[in-house]
N, CA, C and O atoms as a printed pandas DataFrame, in Angstrom:
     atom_number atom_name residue_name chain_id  residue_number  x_coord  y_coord  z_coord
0              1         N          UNK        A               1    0.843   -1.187    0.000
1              2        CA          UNK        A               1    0.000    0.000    0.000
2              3         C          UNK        A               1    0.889    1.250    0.000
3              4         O          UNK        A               1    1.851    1.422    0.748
4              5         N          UNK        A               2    0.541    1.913   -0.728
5              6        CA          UNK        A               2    1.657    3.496   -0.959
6              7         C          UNK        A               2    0.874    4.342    0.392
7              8         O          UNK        A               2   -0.290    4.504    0.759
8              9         N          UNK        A               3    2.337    4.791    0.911
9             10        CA          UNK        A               3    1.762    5.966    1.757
10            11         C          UNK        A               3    2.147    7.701    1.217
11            12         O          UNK        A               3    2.813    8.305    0.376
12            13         N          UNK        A               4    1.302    7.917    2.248
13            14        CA          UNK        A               4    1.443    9.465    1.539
14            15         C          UNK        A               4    1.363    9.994    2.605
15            16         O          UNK        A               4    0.876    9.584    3.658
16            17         N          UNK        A               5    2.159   11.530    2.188
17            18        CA          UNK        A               5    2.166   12.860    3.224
18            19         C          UNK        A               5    1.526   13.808    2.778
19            20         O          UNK        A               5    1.668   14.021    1.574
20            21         N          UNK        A               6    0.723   14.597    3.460
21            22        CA          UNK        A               6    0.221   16.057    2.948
22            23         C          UNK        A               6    1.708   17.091    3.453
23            24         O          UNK        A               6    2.584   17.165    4.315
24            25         N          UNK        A               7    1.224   17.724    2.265
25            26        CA          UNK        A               7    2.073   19.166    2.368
26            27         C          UNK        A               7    1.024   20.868    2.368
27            28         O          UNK        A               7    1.043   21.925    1.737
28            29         N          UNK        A               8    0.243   20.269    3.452
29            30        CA          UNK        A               8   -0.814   21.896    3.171
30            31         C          UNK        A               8    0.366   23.132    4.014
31            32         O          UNK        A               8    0.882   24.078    3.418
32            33         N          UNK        A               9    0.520   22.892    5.083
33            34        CA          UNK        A               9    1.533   23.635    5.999
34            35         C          UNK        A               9    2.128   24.584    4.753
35            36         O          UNK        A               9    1.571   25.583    4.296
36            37         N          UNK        A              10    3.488   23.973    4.295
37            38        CA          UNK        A              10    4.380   24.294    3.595
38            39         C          UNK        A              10    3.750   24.858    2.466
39            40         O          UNK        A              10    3.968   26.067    2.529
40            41         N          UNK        A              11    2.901   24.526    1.197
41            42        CA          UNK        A              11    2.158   24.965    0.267
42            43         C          UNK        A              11    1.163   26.767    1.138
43            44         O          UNK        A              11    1.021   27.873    0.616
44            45         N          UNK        A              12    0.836   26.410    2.148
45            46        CA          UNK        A              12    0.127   27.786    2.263
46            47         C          UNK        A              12    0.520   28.282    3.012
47            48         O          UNK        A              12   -0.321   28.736    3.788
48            49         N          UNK        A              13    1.819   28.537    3.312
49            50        CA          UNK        A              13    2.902   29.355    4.041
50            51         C          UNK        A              13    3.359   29.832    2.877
51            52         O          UNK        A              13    3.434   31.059    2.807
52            53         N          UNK        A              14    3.759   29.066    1.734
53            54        CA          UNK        A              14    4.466   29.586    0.348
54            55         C          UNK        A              14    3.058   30.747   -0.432
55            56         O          UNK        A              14    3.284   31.366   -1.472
56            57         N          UNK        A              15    1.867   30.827    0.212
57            58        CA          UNK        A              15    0.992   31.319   -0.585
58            59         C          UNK        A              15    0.581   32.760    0.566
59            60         O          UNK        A              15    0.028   33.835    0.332
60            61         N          UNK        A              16    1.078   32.238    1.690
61            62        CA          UNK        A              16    0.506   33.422    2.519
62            63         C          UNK        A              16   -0.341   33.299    3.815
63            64         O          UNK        A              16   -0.701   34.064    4.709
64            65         N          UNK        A              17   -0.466   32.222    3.564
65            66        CA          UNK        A              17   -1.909   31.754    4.457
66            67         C          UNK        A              17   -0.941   30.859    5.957
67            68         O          UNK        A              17   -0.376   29.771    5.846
68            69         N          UNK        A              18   -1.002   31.698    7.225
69            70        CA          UNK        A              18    0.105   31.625    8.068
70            71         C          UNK        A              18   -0.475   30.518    9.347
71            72         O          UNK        A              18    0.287   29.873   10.067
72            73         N          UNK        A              19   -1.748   30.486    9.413
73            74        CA          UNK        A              19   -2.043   29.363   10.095
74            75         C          UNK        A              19   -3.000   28.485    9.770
75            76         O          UNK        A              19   -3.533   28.684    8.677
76            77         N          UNK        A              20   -3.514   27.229   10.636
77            78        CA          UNK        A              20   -4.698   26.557   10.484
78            79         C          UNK        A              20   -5.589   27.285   10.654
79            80         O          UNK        A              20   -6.257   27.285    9.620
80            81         N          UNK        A              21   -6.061   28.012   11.472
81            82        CA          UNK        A              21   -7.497   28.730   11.544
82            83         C          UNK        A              21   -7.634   29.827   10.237
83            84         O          UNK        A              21   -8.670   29.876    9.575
84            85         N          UNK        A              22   -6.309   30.808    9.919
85            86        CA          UNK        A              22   -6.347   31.593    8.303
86            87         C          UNK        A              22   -6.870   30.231    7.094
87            88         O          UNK        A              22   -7.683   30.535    6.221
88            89         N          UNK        A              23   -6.448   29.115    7.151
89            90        CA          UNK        A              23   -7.081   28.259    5.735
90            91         C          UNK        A              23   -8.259   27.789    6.203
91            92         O          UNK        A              23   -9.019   27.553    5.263
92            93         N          UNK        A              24   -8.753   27.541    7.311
93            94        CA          UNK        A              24  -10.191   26.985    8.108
94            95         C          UNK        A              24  -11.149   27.854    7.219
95            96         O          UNK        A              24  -11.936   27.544    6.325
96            97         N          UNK        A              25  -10.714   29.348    7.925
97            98        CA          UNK        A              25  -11.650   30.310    6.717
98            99         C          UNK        A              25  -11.888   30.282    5.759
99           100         O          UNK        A              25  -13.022   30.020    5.360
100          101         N          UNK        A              26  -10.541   30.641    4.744
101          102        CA          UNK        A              26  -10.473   30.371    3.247
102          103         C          UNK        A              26  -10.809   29.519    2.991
103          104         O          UNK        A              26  -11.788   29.802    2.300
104          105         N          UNK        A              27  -10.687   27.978    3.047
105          106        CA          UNK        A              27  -11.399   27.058    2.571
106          107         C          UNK        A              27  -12.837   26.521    3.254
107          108         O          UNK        A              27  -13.279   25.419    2.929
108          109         N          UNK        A              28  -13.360   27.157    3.976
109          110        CA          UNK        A              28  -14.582   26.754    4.463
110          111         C          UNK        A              28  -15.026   25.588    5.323
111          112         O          UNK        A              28  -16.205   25.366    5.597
112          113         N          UNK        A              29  -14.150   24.969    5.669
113          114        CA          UNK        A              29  -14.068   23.995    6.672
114          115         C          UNK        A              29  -14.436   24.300    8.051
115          116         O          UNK        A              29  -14.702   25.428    8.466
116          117         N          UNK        A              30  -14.433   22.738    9.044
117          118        CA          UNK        A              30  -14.174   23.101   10.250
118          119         C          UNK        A              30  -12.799   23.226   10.535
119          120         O          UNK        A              30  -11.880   22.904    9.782
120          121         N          UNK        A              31  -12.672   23.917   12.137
121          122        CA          UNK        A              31  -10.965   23.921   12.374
122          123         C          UNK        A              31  -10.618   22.660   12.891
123          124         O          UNK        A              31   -9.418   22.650   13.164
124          125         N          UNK        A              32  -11.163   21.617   13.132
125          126        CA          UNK        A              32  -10.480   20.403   13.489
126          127         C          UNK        A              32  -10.287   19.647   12.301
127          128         O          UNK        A              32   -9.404   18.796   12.407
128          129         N          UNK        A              33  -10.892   19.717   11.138
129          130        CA          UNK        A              33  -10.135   18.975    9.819
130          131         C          UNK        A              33   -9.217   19.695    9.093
131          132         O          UNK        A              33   -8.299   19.235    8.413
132          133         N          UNK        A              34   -9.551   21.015    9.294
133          134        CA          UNK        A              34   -8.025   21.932    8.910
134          135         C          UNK        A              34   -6.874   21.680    9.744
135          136         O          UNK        A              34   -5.780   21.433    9.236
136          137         N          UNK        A              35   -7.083   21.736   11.226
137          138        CA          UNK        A              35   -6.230   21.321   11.568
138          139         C          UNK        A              35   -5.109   19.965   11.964
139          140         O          UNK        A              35   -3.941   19.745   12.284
140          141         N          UNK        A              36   -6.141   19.426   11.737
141          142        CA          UNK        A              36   -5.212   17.734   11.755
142          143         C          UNK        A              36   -4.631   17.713   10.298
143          144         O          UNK        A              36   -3.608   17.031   10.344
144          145         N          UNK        A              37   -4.806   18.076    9.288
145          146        CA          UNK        A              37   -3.829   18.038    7.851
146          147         C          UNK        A              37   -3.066   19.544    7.873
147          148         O          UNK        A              37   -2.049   19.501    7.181
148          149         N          UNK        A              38   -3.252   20.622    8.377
149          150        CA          UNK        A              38   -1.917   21.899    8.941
150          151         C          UNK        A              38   -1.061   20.843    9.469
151          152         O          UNK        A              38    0.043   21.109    8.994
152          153         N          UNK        A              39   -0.956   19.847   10.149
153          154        CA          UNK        A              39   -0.452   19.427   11.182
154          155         C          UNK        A              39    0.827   18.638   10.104
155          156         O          UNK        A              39    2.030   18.890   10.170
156          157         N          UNK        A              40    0.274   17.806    9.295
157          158        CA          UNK        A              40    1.285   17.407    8.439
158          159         C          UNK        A              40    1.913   16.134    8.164
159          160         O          UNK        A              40    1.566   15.620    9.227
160          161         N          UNK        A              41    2.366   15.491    7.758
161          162        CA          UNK        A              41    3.226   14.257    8.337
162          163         C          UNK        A              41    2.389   12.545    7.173
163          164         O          UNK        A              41    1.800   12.616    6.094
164          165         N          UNK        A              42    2.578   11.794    7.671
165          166        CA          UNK        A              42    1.968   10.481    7.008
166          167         C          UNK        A              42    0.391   10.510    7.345
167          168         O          UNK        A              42   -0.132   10.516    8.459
168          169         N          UNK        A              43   -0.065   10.522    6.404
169          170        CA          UNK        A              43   -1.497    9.809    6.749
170          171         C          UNK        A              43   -2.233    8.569    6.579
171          172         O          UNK        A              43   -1.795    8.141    5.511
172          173         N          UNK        A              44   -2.700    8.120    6.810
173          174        CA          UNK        A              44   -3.733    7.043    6.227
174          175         C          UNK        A              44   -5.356    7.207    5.612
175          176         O          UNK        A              44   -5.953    6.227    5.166
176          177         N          UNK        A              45   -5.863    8.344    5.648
177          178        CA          UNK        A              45   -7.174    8.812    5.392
178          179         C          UNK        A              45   -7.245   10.223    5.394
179          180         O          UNK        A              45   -6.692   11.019    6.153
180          181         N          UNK        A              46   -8.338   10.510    4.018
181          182        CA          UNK        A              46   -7.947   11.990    4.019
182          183         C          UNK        A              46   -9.505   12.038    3.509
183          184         O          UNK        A              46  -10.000   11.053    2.961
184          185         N          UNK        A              47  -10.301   13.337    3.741
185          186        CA          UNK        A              47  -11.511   13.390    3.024
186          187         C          UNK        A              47  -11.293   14.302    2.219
187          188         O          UNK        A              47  -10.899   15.463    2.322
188          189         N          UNK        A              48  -11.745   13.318    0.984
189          190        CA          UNK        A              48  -11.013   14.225   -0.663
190          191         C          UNK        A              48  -11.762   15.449   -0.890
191          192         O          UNK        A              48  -11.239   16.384   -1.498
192          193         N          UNK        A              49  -13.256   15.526   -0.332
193          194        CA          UNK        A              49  -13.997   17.113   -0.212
194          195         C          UNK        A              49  -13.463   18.628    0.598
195          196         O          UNK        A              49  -13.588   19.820    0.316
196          197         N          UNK        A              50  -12.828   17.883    1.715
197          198        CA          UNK        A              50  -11.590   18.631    2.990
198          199         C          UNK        A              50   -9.896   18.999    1.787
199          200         O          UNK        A              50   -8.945   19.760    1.965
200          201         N          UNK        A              51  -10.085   18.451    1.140
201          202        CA          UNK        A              51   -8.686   18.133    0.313
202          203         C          UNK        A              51   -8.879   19.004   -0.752
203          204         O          UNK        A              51   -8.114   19.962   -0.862
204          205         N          UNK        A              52   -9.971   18.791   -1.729
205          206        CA          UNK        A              52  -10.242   19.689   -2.606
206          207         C          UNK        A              52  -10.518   21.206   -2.315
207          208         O          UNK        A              52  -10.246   22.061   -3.158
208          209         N          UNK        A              53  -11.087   21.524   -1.047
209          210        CA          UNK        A              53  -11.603   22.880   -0.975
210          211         C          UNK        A              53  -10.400   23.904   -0.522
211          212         O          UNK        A              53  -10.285   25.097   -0.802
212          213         N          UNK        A              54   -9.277   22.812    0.504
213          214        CA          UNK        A              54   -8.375   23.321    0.993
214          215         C          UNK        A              54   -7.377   23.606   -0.804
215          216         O          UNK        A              54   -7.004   24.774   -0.907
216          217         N          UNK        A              55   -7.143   23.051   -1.560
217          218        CA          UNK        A              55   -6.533   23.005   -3.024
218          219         C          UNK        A              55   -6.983   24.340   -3.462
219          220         O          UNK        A              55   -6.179   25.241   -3.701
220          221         N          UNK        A              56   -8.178   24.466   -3.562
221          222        CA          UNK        A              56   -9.134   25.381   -4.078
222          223         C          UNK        A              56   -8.688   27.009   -3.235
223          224         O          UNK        A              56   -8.278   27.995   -3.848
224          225         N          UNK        A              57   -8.808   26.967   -2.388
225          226        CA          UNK        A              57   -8.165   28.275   -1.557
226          227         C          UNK        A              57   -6.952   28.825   -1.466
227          228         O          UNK        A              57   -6.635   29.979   -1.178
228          229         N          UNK        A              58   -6.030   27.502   -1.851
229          230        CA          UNK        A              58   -4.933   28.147   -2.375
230          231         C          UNK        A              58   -4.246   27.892   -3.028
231          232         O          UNK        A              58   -3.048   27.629   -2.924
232          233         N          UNK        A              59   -5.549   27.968   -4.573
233          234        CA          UNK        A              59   -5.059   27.991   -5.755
234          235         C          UNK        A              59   -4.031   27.165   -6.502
235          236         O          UNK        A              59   -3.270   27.497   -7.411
236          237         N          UNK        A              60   -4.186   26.115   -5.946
237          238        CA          UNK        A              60   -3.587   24.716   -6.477
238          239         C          UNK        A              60   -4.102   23.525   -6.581
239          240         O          UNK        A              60   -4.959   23.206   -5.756
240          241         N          UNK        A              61   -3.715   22.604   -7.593
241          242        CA          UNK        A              61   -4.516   21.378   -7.454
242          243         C          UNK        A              61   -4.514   20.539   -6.013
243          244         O          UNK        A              61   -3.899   20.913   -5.014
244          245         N          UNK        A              62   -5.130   19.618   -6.081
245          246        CA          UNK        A              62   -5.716   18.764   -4.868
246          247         C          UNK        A              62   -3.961   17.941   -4.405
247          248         O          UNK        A              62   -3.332   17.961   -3.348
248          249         N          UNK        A              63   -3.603   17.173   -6.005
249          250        CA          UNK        A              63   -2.516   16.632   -5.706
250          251         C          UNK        A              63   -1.448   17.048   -5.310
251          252         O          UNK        A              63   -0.735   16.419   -4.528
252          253         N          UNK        A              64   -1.139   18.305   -5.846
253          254        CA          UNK        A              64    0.028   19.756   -5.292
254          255         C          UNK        A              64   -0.247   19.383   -3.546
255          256         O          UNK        A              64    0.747   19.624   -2.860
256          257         N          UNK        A              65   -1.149   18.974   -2.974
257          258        CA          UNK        A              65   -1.514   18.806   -1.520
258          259         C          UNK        A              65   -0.629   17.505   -1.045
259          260         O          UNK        A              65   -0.126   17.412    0.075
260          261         N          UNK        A              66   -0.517   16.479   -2.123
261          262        CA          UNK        A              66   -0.043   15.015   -1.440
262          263         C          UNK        A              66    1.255   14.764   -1.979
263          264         O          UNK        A              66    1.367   15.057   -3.170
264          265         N          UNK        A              67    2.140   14.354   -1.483
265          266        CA          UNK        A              67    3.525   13.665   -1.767
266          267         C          UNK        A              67    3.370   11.893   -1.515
267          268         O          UNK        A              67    2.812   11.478   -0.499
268          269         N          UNK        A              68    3.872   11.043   -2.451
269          270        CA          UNK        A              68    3.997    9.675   -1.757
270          271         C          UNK        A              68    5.448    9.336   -1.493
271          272         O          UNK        A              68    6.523    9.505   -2.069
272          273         N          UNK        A              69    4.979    8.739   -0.281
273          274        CA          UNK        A              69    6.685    8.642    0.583
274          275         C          UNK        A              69    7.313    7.439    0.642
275          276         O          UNK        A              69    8.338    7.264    1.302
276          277         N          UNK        A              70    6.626    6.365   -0.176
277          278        CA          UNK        A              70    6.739    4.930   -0.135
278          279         C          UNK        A              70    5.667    4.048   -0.065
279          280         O          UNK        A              70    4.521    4.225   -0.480
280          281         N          UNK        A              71    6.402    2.559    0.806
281          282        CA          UNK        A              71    5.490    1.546    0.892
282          283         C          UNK        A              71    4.458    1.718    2.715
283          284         O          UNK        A              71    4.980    2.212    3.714
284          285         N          UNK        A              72    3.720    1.439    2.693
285          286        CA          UNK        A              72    3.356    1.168    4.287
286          287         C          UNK        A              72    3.817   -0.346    4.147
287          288         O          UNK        A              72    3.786   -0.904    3.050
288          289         N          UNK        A              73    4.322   -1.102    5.505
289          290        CA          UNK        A              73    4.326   -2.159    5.859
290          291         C          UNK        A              73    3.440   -2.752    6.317
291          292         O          UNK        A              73    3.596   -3.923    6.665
């Protein structure tokens, strides 16, 4: 199974957008699903509607959001 990392942190620091609660807004979310992907790192589950809107706010595709980092064991 491929794992993957989000990169929202880094992507909307490069755009301007300086915390989780500044993209909560912009993308229209709550702050607890903004903030567990601000947060960063490997995931296992992502909700691709939370994924797209956050893409959408700052003006990049969805995938610009994910890096794959390998295999999971």
């Amino acid at each position: 199974m491929m794992a993957l990392e989000v990169r929202i942190r880094e992507i909307a620091q490069s755009k301007g957008v300086r915390n989780a609660s500044e993209l909560q807004r912009k993308a229209g979310l709550t702050y607890p699903q903004t903030a567990r992907l601000w947060q960063g790192g490997e995931i296992t589950e992502v909700n691709l509607r939370a994924l797209v809107a956050i893409a959408k706010a700052l003006g990049v595709s969805a995938k610009d959001l994910l890096v794959e980092t390998g295999e999971t064991p």
